[in-house]
SERO-4910 file (N, C-alpha, C, O; in steps of 0.05 Angstrom, whole numbers):
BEGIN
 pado doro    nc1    nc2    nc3   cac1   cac2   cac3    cc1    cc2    cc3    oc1    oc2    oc3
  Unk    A   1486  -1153   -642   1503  -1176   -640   1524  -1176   -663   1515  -1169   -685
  Unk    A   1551  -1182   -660   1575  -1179   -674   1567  -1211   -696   1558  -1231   -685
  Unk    A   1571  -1210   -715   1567  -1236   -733   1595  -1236   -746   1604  -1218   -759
  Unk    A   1608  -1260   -739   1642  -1265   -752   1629  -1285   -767   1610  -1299   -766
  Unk    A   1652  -1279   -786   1642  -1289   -817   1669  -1296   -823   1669  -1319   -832
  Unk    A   1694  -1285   -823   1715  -1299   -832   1742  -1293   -796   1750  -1275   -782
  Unk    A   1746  -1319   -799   1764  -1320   -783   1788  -1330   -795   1786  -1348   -812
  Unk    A   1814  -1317   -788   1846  -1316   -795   1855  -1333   -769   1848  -1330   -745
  Unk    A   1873  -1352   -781   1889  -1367   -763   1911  -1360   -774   1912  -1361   -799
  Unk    A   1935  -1353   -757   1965  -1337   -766   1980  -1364   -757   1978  -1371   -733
  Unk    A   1995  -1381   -778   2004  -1401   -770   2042  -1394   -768   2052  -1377   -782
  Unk    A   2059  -1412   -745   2087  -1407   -750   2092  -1441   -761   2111  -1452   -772
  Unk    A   2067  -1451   -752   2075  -1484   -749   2093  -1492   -722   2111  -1509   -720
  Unk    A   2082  -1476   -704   2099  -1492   -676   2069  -1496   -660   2047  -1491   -669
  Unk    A   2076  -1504   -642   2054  -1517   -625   2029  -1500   -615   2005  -1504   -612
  Unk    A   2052  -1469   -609   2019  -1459   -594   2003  -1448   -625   1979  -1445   -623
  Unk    A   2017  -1442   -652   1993  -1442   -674   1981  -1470   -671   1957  -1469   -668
  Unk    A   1992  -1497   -672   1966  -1510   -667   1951  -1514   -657   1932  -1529   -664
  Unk    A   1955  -1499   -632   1931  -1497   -607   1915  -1470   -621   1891  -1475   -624
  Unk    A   1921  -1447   -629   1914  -1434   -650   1892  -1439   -671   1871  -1428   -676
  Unk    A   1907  -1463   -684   1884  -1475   -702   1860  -1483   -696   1839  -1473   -705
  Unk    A   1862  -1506   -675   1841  -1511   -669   1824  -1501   -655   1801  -1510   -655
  Unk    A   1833  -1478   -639   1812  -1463   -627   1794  -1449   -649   1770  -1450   -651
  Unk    A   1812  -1435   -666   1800  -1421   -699   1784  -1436   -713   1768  -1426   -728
  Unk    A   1786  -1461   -709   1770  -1483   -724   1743  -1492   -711   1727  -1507   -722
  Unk    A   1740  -1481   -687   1727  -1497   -667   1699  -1478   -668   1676  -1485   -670
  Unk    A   1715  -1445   -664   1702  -1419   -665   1687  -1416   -689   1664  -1409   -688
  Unk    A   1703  -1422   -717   1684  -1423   -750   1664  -1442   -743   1641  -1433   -747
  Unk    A   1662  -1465   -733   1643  -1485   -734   1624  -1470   -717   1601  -1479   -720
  Unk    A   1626  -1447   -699   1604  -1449   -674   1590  -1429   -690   1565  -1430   -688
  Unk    A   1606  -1402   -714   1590  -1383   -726   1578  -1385   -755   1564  -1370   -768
  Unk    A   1589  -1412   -759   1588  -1421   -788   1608  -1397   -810   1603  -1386   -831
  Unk    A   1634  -1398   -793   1655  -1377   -810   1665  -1394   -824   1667  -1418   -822
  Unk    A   1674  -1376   -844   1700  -1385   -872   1730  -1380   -848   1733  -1362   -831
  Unk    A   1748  -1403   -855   1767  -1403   -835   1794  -1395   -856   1797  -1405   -878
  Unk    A   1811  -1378   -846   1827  -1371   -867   1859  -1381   -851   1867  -1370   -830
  Unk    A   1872  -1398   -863   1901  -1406   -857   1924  -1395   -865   1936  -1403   -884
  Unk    A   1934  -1373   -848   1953  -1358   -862   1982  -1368   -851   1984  -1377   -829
  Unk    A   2007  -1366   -867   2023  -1359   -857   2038  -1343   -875   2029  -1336   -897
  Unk    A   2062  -1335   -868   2077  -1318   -881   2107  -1331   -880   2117  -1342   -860
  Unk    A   2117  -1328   -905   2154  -1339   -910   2156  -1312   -906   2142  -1293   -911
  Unk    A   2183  -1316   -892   2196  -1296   -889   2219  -1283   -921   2224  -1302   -936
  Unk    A   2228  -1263   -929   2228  -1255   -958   2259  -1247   -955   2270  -1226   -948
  Unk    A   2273  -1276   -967   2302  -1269   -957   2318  -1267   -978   2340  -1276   -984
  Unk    A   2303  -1253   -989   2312  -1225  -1009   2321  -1202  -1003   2341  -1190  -1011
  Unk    A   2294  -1194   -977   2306  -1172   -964   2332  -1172   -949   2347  -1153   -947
  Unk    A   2335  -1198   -939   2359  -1198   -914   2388  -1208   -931   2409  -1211   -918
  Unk    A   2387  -1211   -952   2405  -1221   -962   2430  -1190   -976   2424  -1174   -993
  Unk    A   2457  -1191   -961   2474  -1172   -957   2490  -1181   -978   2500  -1203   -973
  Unk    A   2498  -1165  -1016   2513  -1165  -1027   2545  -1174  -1029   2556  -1152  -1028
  Unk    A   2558  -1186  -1031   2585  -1192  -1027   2596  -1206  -1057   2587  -1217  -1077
  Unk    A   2620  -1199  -1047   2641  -1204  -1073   2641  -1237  -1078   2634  -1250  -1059
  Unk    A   2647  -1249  -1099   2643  -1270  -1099   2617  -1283  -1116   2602  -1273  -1134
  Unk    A   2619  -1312  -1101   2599  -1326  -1118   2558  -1315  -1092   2554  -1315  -1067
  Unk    A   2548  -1311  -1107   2523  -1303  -1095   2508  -1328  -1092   2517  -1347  -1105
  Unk    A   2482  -1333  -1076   2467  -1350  -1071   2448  -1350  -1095   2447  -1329  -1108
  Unk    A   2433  -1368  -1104   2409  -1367  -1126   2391  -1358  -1099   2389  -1375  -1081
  Unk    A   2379  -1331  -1095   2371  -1323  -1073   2331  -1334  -1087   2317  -1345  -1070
  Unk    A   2319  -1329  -1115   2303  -1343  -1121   2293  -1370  -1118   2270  -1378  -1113
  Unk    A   2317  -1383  -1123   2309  -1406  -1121   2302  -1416  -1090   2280  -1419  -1080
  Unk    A   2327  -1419  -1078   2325  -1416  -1045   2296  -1402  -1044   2282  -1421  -1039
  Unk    A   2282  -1382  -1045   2256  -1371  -1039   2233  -1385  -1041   2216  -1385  -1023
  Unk    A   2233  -1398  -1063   2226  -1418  -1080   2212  -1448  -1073   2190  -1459  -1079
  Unk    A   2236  -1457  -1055   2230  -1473  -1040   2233  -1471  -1020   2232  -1493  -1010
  Unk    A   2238  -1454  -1003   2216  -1445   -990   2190  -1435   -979   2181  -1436   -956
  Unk    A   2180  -1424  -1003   2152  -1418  -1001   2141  -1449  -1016   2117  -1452  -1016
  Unk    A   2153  -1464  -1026   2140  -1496  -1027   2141  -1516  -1004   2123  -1531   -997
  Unk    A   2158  -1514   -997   2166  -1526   -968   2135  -1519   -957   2116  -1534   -955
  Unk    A   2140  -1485   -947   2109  -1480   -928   2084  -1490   -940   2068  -1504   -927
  Unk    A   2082  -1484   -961   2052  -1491   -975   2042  -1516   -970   2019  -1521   -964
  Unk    A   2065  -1538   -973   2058  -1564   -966   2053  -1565   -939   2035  -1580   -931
  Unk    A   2063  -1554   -926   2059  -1559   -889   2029  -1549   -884   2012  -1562   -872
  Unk    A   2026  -1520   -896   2002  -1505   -893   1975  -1517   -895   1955  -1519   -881
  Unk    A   1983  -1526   -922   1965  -1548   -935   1951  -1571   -926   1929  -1579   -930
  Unk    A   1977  -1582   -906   1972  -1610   -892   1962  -1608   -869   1960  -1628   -854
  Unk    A   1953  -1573   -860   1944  -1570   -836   1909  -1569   -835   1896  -1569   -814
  Unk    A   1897  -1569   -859   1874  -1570   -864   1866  -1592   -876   1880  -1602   -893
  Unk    A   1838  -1604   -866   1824  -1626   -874   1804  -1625   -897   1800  -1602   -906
  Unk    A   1788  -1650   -908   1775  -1645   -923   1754  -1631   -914   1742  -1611   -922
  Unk    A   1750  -1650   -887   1731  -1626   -877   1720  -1593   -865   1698  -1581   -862
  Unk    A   1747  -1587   -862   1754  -1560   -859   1746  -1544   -881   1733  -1523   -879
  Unk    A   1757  -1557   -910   1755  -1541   -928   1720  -1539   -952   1711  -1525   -970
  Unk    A   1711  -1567   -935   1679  -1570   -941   1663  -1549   -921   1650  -1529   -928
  Unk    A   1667  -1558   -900   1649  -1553   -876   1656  -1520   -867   1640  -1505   -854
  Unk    A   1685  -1512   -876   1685  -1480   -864   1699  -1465   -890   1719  -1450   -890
  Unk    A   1686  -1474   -912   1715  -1466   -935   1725  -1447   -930   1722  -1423   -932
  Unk    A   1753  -1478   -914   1772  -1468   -910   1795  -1451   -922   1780  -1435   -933
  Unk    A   1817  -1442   -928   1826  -1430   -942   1867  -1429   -943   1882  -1410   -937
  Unk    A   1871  -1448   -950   1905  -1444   -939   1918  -1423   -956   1921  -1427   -980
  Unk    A   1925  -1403   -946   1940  -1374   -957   1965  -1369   -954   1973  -1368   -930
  Unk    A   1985  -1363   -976   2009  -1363   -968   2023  -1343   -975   2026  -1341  -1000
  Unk    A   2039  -1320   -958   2053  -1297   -966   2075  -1295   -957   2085  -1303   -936
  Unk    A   2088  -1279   -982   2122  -1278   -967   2127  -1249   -970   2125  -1233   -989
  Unk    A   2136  -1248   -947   2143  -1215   -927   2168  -1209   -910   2182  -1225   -897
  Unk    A   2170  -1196   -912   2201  -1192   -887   2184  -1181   -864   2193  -1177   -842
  Unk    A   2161  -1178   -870   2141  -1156   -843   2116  -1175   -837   2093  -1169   -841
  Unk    A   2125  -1203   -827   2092  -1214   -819   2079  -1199   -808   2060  -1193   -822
  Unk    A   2078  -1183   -782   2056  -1174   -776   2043  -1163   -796   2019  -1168   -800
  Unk    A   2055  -1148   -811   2034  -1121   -832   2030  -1136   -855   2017  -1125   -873
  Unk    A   2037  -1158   -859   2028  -1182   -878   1997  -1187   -860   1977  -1177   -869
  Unk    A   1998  -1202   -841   1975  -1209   -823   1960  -1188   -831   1949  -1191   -853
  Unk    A   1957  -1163   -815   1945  -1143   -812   1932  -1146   -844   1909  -1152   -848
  Unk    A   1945  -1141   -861   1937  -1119   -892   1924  -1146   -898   1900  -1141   -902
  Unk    A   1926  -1163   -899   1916  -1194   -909   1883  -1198   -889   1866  -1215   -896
  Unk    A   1879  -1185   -870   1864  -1184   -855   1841  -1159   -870   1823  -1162   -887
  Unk    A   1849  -1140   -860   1841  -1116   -878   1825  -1118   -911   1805  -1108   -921
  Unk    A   1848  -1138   -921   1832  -1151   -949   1818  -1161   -950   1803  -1156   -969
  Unk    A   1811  -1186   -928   1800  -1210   -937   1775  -1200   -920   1757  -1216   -925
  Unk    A   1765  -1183   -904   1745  -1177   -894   1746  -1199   -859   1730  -1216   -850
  Unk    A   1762  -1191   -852   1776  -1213   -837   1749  -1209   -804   1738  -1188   -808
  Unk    A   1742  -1217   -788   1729  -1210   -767   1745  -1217   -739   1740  -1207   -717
  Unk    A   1761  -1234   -744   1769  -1248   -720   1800  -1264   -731   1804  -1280   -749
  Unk    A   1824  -1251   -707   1852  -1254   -720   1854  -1272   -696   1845  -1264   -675
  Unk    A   1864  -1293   -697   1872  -1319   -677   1910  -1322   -680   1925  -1333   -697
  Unk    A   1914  -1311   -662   1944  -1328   -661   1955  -1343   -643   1937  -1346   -626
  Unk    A   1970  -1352   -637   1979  -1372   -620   2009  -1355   -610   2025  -1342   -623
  Unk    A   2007  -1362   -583   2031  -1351   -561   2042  -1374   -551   2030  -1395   -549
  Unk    A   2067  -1369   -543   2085  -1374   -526   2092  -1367   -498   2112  -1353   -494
  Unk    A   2076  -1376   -477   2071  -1364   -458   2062  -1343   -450   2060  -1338   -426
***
């Protein structure tokens, strides 16, 4: 018999990750898993194209951005989530979510990757 022990929820924050969530949430409760809340900022460092002139504070902008998410991330887990499945809100910034997902999976001893689709 397969025993999942940590389940990954890959969040964008649109609707079908919250159908996402709660299925991931539903599944830790049935195996008694650690539930892990990931999402990933996108790293617009990478995408950001040199030009003459005045430049963006491309840090800062990053900045708050990855604060912006954390708080959303954050607010997607309960106390009880984080009692009852210590839960885990995780936050990475990548230009490559999937291989963010993936390698973050790979680390964390991950058993079970939950994402949410769009038809």
């Amino acid at each position: 018999m397969i025993q999942i022990k940590n389940i990954l929820v890959a969040t964008d924050f649109s609707a079908p990750s919250q159908a996402a969530l709660l299925y991931g949430r539903n599944f830790a409760h049935q195996h008694s898993a650690t539930l892990h809340l990931l999402h990933v900022v996108d790293d617009i460092a990478s995408r950001v194209m040199p030009m003459t002139g005045a430049m963006p504070n491309v840090g800062e902008m990053q900045m708050e951005l990855d604060e912006a998410a954390r708080k959303d991330l954050e607010a997607l887990l309960s106390e009880d989530d984080r009692r009852e499945l210590n839960a885990r809100a995780v936050l990475l910034t990548s230009s490559t979510p999937a291989q963010s997902i993936v390698s973050y999976a790979r680390d964390a001893a991950i058993d079970l990757i939950i994402i949410g689709t769009h038809g």
